[in-house]
Backbone and ligand atoms as CSV (ligand in chain L), in Angstrom:
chain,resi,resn,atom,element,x,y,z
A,1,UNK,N,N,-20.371,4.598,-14.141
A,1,UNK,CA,C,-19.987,4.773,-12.738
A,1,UNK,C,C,-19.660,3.417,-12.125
A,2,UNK,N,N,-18.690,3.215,-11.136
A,2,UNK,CA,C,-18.310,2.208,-10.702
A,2,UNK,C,C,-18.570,2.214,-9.217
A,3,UNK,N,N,-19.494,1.281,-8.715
A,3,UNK,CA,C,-19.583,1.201,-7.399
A,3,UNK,C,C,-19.340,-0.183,-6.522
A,4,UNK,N,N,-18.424,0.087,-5.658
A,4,UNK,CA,C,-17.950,-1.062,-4.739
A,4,UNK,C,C,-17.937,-0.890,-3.360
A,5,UNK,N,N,-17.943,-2.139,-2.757
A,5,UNK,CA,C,-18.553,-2.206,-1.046
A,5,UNK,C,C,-16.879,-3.152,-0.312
A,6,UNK,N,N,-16.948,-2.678,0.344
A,6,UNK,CA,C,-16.040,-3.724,1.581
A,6,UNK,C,C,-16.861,-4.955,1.249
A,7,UNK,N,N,-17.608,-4.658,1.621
A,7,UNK,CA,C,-18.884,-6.363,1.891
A,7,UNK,C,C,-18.050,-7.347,0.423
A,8,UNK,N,N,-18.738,-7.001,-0.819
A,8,UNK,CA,C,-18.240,-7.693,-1.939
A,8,UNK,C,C,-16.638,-7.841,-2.536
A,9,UNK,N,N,-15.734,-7.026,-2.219
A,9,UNK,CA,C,-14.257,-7.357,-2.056
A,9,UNK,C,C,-13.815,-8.586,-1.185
A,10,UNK,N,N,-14.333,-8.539,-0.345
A,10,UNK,CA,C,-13.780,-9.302,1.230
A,10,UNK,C,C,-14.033,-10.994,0.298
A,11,UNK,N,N,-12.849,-11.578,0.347
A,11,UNK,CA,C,-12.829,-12.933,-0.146
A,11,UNK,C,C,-13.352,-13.242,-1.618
A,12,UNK,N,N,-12.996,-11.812,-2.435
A,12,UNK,CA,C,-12.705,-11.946,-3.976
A,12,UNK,C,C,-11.769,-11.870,-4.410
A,13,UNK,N,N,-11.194,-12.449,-5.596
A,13,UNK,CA,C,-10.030,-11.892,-5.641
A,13,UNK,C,C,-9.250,-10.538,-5.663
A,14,UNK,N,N,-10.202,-9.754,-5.423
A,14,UNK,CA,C,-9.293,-8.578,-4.971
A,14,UNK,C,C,-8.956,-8.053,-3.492
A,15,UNK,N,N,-9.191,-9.128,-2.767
A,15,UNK,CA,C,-8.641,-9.364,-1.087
A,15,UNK,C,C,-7.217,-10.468,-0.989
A,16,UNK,N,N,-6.645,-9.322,-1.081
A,16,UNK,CA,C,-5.006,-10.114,-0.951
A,16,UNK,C,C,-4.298,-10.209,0.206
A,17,UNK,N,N,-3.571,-10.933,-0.003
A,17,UNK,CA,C,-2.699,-11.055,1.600
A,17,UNK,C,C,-1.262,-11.275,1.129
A,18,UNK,N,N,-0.417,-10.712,1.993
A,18,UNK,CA,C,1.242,-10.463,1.991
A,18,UNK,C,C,1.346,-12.062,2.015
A,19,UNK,N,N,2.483,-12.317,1.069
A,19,UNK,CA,C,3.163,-13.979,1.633
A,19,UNK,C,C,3.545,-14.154,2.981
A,20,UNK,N,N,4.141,-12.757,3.393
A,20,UNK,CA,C,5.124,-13.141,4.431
A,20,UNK,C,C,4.333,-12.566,5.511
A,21,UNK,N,N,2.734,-12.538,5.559
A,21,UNK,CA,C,1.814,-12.044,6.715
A,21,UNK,C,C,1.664,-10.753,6.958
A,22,UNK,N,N,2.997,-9.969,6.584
A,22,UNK,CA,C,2.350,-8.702,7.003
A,22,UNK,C,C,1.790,-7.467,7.420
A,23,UNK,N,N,0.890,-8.126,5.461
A,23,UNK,CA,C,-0.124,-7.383,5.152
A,23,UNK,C,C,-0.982,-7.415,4.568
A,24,UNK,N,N,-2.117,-7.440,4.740
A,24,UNK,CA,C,-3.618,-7.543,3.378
A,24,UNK,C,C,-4.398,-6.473,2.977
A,25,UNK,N,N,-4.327,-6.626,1.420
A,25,UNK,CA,C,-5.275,-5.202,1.124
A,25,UNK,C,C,-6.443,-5.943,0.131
A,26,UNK,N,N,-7.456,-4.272,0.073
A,26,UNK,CA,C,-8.636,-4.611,-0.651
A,26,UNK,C,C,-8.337,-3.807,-2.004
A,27,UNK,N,N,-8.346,-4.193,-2.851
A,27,UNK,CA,C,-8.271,-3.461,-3.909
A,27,UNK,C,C,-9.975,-2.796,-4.615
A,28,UNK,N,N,-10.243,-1.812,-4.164
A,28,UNK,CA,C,-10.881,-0.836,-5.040
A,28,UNK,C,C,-11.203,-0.842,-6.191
A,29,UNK,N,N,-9.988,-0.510,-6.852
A,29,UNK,CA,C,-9.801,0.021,-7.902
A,29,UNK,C,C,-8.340,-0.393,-8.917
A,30,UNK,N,N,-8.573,-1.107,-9.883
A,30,UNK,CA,C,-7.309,-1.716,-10.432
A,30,UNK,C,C,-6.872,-0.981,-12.003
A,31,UNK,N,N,-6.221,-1.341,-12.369
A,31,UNK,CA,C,-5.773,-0.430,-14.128
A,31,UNK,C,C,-6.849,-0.859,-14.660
A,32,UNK,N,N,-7.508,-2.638,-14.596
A,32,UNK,CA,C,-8.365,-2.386,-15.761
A,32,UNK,C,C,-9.938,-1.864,-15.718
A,33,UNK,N,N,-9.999,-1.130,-14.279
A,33,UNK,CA,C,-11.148,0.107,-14.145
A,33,UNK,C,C,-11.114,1.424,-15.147
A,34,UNK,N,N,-9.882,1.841,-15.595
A,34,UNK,CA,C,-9.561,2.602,-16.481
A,34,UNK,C,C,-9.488,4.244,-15.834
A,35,UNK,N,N,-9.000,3.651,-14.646
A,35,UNK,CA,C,-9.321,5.352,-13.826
A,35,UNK,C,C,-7.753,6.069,-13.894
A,36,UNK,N,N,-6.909,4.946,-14.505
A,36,UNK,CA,C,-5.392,5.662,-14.389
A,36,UNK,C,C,-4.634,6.270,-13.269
A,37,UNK,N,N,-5.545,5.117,-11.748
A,37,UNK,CA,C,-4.697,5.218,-10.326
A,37,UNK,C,C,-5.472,3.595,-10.231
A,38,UNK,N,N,-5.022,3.316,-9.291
A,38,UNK,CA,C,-5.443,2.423,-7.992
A,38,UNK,C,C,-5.517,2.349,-6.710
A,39,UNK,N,N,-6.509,2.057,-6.324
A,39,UNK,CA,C,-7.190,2.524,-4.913
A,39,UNK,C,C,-7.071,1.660,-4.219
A,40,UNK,N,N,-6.455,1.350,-3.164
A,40,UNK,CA,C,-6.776,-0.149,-2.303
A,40,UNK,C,C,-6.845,0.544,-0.954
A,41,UNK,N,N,-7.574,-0.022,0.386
A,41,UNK,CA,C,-7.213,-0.467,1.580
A,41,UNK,C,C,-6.440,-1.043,2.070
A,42,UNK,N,N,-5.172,-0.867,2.632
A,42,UNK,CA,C,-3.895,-2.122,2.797
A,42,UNK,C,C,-3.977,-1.707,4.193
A,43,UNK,N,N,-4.142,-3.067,4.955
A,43,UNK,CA,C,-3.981,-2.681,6.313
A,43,UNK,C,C,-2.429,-3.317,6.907
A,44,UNK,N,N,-1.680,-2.480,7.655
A,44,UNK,CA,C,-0.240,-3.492,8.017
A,44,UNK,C,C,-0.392,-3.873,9.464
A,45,UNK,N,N,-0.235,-4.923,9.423
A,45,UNK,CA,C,-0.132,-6.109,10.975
A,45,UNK,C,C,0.505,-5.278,11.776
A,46,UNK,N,N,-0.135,-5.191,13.082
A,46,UNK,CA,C,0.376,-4.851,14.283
A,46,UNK,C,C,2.290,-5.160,14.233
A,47,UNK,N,N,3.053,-4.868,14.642
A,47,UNK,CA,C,4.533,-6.083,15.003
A,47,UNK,C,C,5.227,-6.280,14.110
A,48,UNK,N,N,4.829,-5.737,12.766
A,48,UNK,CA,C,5.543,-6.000,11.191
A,48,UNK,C,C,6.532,-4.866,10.996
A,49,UNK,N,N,7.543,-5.136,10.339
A,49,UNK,CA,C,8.306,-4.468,9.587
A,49,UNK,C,C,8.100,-4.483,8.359
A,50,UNK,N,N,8.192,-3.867,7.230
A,50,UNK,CA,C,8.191,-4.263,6.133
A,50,UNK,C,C,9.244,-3.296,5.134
A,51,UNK,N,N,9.956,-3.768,4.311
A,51,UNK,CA,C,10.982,-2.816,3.560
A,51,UNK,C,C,9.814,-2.785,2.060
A,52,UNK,N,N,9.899,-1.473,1.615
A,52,UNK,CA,C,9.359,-1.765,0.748
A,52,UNK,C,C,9.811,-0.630,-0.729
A,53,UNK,N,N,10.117,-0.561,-1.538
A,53,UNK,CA,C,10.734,0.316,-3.160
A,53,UNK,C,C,10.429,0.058,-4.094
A,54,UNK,N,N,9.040,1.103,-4.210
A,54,UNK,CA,C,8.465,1.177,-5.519
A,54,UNK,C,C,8.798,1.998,-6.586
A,55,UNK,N,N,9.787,1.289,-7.079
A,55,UNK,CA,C,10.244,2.157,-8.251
A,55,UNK,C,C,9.576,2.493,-9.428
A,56,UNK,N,N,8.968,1.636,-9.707
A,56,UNK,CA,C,8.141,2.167,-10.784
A,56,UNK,C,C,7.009,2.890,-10.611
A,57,UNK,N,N,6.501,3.127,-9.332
A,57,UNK,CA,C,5.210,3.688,-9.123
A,57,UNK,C,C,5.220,4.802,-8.278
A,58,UNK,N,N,4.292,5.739,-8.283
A,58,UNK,CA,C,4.270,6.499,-6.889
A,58,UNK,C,C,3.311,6.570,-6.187
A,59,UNK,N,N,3.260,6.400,-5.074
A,59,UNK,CA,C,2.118,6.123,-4.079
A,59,UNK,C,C,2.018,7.436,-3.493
A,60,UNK,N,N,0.689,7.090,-2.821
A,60,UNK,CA,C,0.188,8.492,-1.657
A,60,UNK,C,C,-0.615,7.707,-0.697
A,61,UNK,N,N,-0.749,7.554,0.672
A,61,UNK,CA,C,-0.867,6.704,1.559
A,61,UNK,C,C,-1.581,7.323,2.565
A,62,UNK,N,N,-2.904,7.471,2.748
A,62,UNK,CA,C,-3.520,8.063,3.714
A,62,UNK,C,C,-3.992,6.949,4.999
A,63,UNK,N,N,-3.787,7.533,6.157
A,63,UNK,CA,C,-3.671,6.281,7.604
A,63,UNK,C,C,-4.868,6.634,8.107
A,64,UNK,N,N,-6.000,5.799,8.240
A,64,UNK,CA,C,-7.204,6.476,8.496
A,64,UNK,C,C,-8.018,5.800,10.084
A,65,UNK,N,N,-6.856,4.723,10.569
A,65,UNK,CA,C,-6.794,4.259,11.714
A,65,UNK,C,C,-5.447,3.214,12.180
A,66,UNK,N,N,-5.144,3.496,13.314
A,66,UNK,CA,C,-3.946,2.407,14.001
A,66,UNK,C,C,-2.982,3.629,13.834
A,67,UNK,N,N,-1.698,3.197,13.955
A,67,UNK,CA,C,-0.635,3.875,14.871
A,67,UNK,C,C,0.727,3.129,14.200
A,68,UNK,N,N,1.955,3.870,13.293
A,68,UNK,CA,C,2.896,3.471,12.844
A,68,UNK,C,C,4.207,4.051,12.829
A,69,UNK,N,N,5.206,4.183,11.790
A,69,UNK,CA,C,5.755,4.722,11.379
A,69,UNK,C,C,6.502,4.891,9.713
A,70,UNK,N,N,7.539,5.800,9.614
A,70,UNK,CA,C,7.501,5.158,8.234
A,70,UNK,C,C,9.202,5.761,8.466
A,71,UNK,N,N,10.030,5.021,8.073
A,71,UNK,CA,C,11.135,5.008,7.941
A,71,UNK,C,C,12.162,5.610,6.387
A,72,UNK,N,N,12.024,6.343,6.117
A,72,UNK,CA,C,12.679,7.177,4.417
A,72,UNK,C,C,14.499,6.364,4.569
A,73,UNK,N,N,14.696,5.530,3.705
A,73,UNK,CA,C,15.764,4.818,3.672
A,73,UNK,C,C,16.974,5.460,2.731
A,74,UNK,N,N,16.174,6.842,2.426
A,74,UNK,CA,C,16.914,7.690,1.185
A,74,UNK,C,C,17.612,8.491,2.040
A,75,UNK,N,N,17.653,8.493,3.357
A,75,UNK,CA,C,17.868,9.888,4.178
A,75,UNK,C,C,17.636,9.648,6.099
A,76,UNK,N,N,17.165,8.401,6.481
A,76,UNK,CA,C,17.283,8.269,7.303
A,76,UNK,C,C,15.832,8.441,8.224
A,77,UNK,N,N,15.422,9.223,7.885
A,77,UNK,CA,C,13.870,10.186,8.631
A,77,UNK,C,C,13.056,9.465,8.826
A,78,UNK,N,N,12.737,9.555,10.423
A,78,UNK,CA,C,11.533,8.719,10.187
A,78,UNK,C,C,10.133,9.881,10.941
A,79,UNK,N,N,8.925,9.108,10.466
A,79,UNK,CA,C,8.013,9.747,10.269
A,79,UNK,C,C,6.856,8.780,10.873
A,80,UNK,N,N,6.340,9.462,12.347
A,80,UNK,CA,C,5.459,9.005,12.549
A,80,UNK,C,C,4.054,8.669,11.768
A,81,UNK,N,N,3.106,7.799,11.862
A,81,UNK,CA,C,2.028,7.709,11.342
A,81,UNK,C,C,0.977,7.131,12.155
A,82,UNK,N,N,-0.364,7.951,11.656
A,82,UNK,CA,C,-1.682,7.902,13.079
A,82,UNK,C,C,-3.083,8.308,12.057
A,83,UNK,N,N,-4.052,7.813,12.531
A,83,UNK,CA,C,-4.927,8.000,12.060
A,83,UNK,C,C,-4.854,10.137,11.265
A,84,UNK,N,N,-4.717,10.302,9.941
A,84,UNK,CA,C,-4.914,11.584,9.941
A,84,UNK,C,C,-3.821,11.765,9.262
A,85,UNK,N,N,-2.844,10.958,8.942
A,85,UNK,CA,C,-1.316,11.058,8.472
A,85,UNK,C,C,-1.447,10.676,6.896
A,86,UNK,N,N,-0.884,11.806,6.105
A,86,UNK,CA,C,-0.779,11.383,4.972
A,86,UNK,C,C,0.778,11.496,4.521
A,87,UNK,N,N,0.985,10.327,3.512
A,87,UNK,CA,C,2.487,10.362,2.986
A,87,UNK,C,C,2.364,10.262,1.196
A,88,UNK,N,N,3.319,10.425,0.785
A,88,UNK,CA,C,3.285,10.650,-0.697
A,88,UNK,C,C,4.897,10.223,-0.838
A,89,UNK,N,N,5.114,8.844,-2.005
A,89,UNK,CA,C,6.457,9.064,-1.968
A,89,UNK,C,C,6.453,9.466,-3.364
A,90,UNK,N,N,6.594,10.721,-4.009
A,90,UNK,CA,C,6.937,11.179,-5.045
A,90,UNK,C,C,8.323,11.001,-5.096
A,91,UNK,N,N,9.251,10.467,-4.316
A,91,UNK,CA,C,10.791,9.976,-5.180
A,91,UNK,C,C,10.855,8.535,-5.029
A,92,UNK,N,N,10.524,7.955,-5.425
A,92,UNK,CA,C,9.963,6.608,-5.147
A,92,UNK,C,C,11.214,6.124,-4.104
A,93,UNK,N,N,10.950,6.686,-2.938
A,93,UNK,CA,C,12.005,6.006,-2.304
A,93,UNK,C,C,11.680,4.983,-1.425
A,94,UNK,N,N,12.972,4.358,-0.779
A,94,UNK,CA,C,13.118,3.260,-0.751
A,94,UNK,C,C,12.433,3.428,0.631
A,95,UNK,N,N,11.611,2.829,2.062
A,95,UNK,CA,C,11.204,2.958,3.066
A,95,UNK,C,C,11.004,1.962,3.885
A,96,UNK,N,N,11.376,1.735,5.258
A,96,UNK,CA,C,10.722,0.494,6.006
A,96,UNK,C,C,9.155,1.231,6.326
A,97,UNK,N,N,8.143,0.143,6.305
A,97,UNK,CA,C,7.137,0.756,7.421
A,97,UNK,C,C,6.967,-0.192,8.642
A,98,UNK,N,N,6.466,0.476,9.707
A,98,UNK,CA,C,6.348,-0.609,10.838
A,98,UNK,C,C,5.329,0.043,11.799
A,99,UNK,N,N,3.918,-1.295,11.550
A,99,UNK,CA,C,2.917,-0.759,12.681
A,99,UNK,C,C,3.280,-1.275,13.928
A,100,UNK,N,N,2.649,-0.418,14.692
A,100,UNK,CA,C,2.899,-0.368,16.139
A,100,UNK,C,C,1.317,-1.001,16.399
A,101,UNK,N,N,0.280,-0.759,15.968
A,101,UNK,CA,C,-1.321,-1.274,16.185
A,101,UNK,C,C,-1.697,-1.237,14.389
A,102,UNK,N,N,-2.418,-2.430,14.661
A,102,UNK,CA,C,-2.831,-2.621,13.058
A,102,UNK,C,C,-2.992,-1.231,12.215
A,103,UNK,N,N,-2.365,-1.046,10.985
A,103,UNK,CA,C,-2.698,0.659,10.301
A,103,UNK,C,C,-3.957,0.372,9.292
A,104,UNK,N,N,-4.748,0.943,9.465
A,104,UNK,CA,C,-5.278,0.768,8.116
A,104,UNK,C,C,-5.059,2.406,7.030
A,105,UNK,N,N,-4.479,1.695,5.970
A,105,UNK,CA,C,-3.743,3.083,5.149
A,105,UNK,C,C,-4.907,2.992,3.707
A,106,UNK,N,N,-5.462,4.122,3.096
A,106,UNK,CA,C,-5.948,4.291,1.789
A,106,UNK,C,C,-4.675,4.659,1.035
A,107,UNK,N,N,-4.842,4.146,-0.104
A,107,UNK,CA,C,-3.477,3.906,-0.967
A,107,UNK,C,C,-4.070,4.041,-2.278
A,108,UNK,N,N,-3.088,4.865,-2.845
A,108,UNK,CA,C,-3.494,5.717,-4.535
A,108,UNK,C,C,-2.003,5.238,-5.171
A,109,UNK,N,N,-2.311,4.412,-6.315
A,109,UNK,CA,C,-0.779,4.119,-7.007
A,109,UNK,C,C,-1.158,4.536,-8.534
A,110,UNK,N,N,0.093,5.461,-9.383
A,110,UNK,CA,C,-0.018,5.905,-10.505
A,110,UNK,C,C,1.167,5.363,-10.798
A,111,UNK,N,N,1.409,4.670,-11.716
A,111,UNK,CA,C,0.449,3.745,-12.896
A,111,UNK,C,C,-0.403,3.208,-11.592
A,112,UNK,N,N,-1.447,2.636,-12.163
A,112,UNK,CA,C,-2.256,1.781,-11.409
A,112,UNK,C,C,-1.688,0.535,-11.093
A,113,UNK,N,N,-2.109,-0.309,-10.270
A,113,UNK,CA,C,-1.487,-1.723,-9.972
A,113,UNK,C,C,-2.639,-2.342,-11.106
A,114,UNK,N,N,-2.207,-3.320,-11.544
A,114,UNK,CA,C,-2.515,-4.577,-12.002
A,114,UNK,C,C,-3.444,-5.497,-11.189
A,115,UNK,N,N,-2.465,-5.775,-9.902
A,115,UNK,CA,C,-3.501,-7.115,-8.852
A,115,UNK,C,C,-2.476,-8.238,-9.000
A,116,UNK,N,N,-1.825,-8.334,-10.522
A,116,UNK,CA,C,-1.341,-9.707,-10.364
A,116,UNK,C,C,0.519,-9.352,-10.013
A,117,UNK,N,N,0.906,-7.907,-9.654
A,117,UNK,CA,C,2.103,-7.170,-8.913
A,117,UNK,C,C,2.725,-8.432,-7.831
A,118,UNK,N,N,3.722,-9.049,-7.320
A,118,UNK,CA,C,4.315,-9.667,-6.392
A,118,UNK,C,C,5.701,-8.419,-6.137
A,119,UNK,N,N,5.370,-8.468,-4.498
A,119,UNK,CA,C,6.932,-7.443,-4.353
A,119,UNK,C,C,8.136,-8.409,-4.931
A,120,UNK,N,N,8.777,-7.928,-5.531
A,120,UNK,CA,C,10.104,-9.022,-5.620
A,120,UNK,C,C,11.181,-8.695,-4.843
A,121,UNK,N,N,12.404,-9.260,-5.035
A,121,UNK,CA,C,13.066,-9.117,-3.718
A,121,UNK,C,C,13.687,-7.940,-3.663
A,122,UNK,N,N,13.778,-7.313,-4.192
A,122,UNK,CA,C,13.877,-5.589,-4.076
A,122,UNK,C,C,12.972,-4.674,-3.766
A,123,UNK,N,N,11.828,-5.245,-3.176
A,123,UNK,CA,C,10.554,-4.702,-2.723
A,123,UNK,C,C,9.716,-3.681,-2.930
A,124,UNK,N,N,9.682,-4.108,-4.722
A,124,UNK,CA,C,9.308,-3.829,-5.316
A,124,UNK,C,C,8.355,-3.878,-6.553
A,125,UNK,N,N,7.319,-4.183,-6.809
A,125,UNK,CA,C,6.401,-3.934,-7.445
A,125,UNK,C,C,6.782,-3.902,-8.955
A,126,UNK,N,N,6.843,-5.251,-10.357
A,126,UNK,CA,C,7.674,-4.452,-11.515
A,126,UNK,C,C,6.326,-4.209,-12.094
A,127,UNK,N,N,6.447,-3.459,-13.618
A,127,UNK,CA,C,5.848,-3.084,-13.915
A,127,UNK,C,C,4.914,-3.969,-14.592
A,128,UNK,N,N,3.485,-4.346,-14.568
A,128,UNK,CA,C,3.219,-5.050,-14.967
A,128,UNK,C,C,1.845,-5.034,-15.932
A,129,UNK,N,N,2.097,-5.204,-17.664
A,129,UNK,CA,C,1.601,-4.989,-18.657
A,129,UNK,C,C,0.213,-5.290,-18.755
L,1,9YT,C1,C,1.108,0.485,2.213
L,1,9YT,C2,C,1.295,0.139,0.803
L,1,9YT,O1,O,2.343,0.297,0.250
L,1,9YT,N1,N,0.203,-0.348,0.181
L,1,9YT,C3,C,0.290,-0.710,-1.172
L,1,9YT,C4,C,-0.800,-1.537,-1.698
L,1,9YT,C5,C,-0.696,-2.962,-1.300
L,1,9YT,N2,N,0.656,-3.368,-1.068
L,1,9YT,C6,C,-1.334,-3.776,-2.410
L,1,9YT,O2,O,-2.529,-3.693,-2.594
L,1,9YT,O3,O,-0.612,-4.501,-3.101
């Protein structure tokens, strides 16, 4: 069994922060837990935009406080987000998000993330062995 705290993440290396500010998450849960997802806390900065296309992965994004949106770049739609909001991009499409008050989102990625992932400039996540 694997048990982890906010307390012991916070300023390990599995407390990351966006280069470009923003966003920082806690990672949970990484591939080499062996759970075949990854679990993080990613909270997005109040005032941020962010483009983001995870092609190789698919996420599911639960908002469990703050106030956003989420922009589907495949189609135009956008989609509010609030504490209670869940999203899933099963077509890994391409999306802006943008908080309006800090979000804090629970985040499930299959394949799992790695940790050592950098978006590259296609904002995207490659796959990483
Ligand atoms: C909102 C979102 O896409 N979160 C993904 C996880 C976060 N970017 C991370 O831990 O790398």
């Amino acid at each position: 069994m694997i048990v982890r705290t906010l307390k012991e993440i916070i300023g390990s290396e599995r407390d990351v922060e966006a280069e470009n500010g923003n966003w920082k998450s806690r990672r949970f849960l990484l591939k080499d837990d062996g759970m075949g997802f990854s679990l993080t806390e990613t909270t997005i900065f109040a005032g941020t935009e962010t483009y983001i296309w995870y092609k190789n992965h698919v996420e599911s994004v639960y908002c469990v406080a703050g106030r956003g949106e989420i922009e589907d770049l495949t189609n135009g739609q956008t989609h509010q987000i609030e504490d209670g909001t869940m999203y899933a991009l099963n077509g890994h499409e391409k999306h802006k998000l943008r908080a309006f008050e800090d979000m804090r989102l629970i985040c499930v990625f299959n394949p799992p993330l790695t940790g050592r992932e950098v978006h590259d400039k296609e904002g995207a996540y490659p796959l990483v062995e």
